[in-house]
C-alpha positions as CSV (number, residue, x, y, z in Angstrom):
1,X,45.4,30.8,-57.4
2,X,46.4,33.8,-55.2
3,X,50.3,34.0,-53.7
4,X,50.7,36.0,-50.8
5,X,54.0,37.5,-49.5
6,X,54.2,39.4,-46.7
7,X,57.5,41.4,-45.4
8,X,58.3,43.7,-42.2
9,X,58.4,41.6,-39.3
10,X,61.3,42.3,-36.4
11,X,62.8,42.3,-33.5
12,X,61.4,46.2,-31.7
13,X,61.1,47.3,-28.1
14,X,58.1,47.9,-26.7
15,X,56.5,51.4,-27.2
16,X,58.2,50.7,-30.8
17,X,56.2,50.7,-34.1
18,X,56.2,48.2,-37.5
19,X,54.6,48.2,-40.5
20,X,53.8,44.9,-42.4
21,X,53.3,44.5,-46.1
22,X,51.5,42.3,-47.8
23,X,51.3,41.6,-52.0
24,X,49.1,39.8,-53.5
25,X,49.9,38.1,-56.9
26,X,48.2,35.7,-59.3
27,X,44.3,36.0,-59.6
28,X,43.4,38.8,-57.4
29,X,40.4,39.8,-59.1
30,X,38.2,37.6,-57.3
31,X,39.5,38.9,-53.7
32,X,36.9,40.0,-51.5
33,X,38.6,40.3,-47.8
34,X,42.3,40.4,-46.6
35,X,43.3,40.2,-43.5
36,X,46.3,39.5,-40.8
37,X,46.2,36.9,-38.4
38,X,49.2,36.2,-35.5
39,X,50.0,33.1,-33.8
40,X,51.9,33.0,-30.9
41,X,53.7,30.1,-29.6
42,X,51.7,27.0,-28.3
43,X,48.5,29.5,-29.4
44,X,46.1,29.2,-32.0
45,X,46.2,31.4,-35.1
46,X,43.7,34.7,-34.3
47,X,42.6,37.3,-36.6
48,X,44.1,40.9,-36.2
49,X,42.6,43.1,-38.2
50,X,40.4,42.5,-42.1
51,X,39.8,44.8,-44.5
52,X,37.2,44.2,-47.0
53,X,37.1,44.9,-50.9
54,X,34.0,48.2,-49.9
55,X,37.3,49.3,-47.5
56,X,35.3,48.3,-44.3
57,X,38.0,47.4,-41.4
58,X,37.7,45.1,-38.2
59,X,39.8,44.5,-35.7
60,X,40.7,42.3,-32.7
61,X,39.7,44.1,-28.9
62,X,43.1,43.8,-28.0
63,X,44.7,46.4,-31.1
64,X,42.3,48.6,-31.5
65,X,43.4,52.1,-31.5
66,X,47.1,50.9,-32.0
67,X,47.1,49.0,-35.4
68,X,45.6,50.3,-38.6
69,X,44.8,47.9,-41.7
70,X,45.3,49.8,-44.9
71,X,45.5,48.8,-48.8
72,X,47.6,50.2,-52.1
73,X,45.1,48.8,-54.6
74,X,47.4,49.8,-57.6
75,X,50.0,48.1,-55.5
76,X,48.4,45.5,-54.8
77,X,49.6,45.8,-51.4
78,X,48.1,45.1,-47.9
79,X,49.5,47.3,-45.0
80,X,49.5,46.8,-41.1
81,X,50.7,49.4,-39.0
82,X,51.6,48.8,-35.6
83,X,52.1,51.4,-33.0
84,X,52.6,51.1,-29.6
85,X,53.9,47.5,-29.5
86,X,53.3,45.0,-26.4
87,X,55.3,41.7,-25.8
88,X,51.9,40.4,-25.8
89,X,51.6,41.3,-29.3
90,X,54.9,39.2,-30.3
91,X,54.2,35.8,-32.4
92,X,54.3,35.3,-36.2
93,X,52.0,37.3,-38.5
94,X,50.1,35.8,-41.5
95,X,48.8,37.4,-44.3
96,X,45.2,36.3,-45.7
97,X,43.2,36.7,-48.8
98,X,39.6,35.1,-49.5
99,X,38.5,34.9,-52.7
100,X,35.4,33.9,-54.5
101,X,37.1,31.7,-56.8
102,X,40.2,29.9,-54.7
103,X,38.6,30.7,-50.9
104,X,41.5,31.2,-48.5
105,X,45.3,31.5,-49.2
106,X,47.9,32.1,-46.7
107,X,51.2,34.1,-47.1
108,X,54.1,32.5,-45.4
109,X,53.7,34.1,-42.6
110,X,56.6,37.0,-41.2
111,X,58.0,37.0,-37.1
112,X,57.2,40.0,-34.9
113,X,59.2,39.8,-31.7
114,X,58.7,42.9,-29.1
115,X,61.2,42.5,-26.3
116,X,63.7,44.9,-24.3
């Protein structure tokens, strides 16, 4: 099984800037893709930005150029930086991994708030 535990989420103006962490314990080995997803309230849950196991990225329309996916592999460690924050951009963020062996786990998911 793979655990996920993410970390970083806040309260932040907008304009502000947080960075997400991820880590990824138990059998990793088989992880092909990780990626963060948001929900916002009454909303489903949509991906934000994936990062594959080759290092390929994708992200949603509506962050691109303001949030960069990044990995520690020695860390084990999924990153998610996020500049230029929007309230639109407030909801609680999820961390991802799909794996050949266990398909998808879910971290436990961390609150991003952007408000004045």
């Amino acid at each position: 099984q793979v655990q996920l535990v993410e970390s970083g989420g806040g309260l932040v103006q907008p304009g502000g800037s947080l960075r997400l962490s991820c880590v990824a314990s138990g059998s990793i080995g088989s992880i092909y893709r990780m990626g963060w997803y948001s929900q916002a309230p009454g909303k489903q849950r949509e991906l934000v930005a994936a990062i594959s196991s080759g290092g390929s990225t994708n992200y949603a329309d509506s962050v691109k150029g303001r949030f960069t996916i990044s990995r520690d592999n020695a860390k084990n460690t999924v990153y998610l930086q996020m500049n230029s924050l929007k309230p639109e951009d407030t909801g609680v963020y999820y961390c991802n991994s799909v794996s050949s062996r266990y398909g998808s786990s879910w971290g436990q998911g961390t609150q991003v708030t952007v408000s004045s």
